[in-house]
C-alpha positions in Angstrom: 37.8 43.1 -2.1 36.9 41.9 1.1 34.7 44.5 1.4 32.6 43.5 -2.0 32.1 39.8 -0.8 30.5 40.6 2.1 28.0 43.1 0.2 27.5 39.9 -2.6 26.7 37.5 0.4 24.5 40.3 2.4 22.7 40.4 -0.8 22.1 36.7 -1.3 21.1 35.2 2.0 17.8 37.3 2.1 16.7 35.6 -1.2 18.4 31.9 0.0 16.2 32.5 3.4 12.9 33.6 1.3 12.7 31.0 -1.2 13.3 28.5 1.4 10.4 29.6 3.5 8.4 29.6 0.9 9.3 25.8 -0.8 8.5 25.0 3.5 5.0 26.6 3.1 4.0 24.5 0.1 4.6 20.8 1.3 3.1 22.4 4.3 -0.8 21.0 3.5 -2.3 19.3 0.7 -4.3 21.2 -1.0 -7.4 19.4 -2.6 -10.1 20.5 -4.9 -13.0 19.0 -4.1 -16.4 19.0 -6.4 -19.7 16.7 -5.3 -23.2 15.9 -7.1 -25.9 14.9 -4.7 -29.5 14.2 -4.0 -28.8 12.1 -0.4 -31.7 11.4 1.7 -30.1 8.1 3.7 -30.5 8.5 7.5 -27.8 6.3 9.5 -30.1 3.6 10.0 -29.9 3.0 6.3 -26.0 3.5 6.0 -25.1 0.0 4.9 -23.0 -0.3 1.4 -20.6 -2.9 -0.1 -17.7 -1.7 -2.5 -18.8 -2.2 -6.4 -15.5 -3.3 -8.4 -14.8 -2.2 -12.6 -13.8 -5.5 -14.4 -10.3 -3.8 -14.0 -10.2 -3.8 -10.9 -11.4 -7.3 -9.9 -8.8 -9.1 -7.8 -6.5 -6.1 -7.3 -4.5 -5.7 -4.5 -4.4 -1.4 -5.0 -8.1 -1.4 -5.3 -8.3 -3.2 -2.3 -5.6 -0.6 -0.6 -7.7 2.2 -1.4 -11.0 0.8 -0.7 -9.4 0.0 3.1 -9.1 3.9 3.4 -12.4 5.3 1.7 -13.9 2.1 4.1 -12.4 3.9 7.2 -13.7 7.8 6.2 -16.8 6.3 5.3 -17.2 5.0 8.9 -16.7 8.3 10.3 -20.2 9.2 9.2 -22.2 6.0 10.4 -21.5 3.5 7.3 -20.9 -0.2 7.7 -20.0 -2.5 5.3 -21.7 -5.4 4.7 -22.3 -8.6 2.0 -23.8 -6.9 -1.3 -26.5 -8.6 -0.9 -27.3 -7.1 2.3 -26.1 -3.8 1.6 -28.9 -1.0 0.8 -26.0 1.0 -1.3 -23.1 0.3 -3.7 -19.5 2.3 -3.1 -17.5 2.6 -6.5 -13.9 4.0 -7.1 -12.2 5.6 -9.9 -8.5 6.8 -9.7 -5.8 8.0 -11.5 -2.7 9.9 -11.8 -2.1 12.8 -14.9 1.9 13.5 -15.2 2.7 17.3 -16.6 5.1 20.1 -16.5 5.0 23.4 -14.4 7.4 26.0 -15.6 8.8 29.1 -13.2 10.0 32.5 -14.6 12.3 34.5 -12.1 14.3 37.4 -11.7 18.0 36.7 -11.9 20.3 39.8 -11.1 23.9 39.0 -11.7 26.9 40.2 -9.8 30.9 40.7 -9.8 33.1 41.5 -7.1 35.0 43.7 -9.3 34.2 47.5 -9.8 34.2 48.3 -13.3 32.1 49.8 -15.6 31.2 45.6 -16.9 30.0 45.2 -13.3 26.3 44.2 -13.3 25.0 44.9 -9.7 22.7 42.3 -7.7 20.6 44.9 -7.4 18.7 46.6 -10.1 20.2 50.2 -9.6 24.1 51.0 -9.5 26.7 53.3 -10.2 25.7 53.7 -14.1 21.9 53.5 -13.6 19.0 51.3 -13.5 19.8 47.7 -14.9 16.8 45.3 -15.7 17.3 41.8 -14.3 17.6 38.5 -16.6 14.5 36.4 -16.3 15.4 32.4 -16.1 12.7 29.7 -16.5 12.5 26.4 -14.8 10.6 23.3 -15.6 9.6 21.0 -13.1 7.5 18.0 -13.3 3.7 17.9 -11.7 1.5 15.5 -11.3 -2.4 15.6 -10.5 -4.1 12.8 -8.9 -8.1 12.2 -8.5 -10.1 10.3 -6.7 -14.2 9.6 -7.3 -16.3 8.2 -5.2 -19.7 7.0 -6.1 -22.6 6.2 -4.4 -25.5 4.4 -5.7 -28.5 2.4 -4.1 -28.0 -1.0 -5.1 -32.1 -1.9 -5.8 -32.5 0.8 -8.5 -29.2 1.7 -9.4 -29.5 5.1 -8.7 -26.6 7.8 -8.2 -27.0 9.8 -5.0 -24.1 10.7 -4.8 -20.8 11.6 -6.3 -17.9 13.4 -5.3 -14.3 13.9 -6.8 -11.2 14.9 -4.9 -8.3 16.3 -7.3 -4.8 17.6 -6.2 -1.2 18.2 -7.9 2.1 17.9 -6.3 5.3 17.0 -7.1 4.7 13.3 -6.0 4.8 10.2 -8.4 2.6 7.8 -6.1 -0.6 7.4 -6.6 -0.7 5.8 -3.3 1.3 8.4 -0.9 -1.2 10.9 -2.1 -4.9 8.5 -1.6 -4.6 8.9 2.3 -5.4 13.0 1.7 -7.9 12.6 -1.5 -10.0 9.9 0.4 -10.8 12.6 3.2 -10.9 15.5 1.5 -13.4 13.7 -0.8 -15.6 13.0 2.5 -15.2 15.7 4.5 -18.2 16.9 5.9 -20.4 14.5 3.9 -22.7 14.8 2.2 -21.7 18.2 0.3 -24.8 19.8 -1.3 -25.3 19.4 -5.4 -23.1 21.2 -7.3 -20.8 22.4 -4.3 -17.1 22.8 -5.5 -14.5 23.7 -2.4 -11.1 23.5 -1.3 -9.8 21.3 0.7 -6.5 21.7 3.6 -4.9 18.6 4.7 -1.5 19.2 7.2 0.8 17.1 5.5 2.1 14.3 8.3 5.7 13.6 9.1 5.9 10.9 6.3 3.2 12.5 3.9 1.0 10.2 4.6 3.2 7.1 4.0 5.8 5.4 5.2 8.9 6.6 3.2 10.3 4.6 0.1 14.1 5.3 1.4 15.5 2.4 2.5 19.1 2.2 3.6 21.6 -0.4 2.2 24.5 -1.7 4.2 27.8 -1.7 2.7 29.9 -5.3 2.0 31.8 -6.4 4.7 35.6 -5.3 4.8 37.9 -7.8 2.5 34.7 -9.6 0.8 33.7 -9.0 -2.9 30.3 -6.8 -3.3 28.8 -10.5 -5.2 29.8 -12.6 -2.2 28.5 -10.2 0.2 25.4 -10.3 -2.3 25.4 -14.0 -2.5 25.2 -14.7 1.2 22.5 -12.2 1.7 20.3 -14.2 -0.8 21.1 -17.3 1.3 
């Protein structure tokens, strides 16, 4: 019986060892489609813009957020910001976040330690021929974020350019994701009209935020979790 453990486990690690290698590989990058509309002609002497607002997005702090980090790729190519007034273009932002559902199919093959002629071997051939494996589905939830960034000259109004960043992970925040949409929407800038690409980002040892886990320490020894509470509010 021994014997037929050992066989089960031999038979199991490979798959463990595979689909953890390949769950490593995805968080691996971010992956970024990336599709721009253009007619630049601006030479760096000209590169001066201010950040045009929605009414939505007046006096908001996450608009603000994001507009620090587009601000900082945009100075990689010889853009500074200045007062509207003195600013030859106008930078708009539009952002959001789509929730959906990804669903996996996979081969299951089932298996029992005891011979028999019940026993359904882990792999698709045994002792009483070829058995088909059971196919289980998964459903996991997804969620695609964009970013849009458009450029227009302030005097005429003008689009020169416009270019949308789009990727889906399995991460809620809007605002872990922004740091890898804001450069893989101005890599290499400008992009030809019409150019659609992908985009590779490593991922960074916090994903490009500082994590959300924040440890709690338990109530001191003999005290009741409110008091503890109570004196930490103090």
């Amino acid at each position: 019986m021994k014997a037929k453990w050992q066989w089960v486990r031999s038979a199991v690690m490979p798959v463990c060892a595979v689909s953890a290698m390949t769950l490593s590989a995805c968080t691996t990058y971010v992956t970024s489609q990336v599709t721009a509309f253009s007619e630049w002609s601006g030479s760096d002497a000209t590169r001066t813009y201010a950040f045009e607002r929605a009414p939505a997005q007046q006096n908001s702090l996450e608009q603000a957020t994001y507009e620090q980090l587009v601000a900082f790729e945009l100075d990689r190519y010889a853009f500074r910001q200045v007062p509207r007034m003195q600013a030859r273009y106008l930078v708009g932002l539009a952002y959001k976040t789509d929730a959906g559902a990804m669903t996996v199919t996979q081969p299951v093959y089932y298996g029992n330690p005891w011979p028999g002629p019940f026993w359904r071997p882990m792999s698709p051939f045994g002792a009483f021929g070829p058995f088909p494996p059971d196919y289980v589905s998964q459903t996991y939830p997804v969620y695609t974020h964009t970013l849009g960034v458009r450029i227009t000259e302030r005097s005429t109004g003008k689009e020169v350019y416009n270019v949308t960043a789009r990727t889906t992970n399995d991460e809620p925040s809007l605002v872990q994701t922004m740091p890898y949409l804001a450069r893989s929407a101005l890599a290499d800038f400008p992009l030809g009209n019409g150019v659609v690409r992908t985009v590779r980002i490593p991922l960074d040892s916090h994903g490009g935020a500082a994590s959300n886990e924040v440890p709690v320490a338990p109530p001191a020894a003999g005290r009741a979790p409110g008091a503890a509470s109570a004196s930490a509010a103090q």
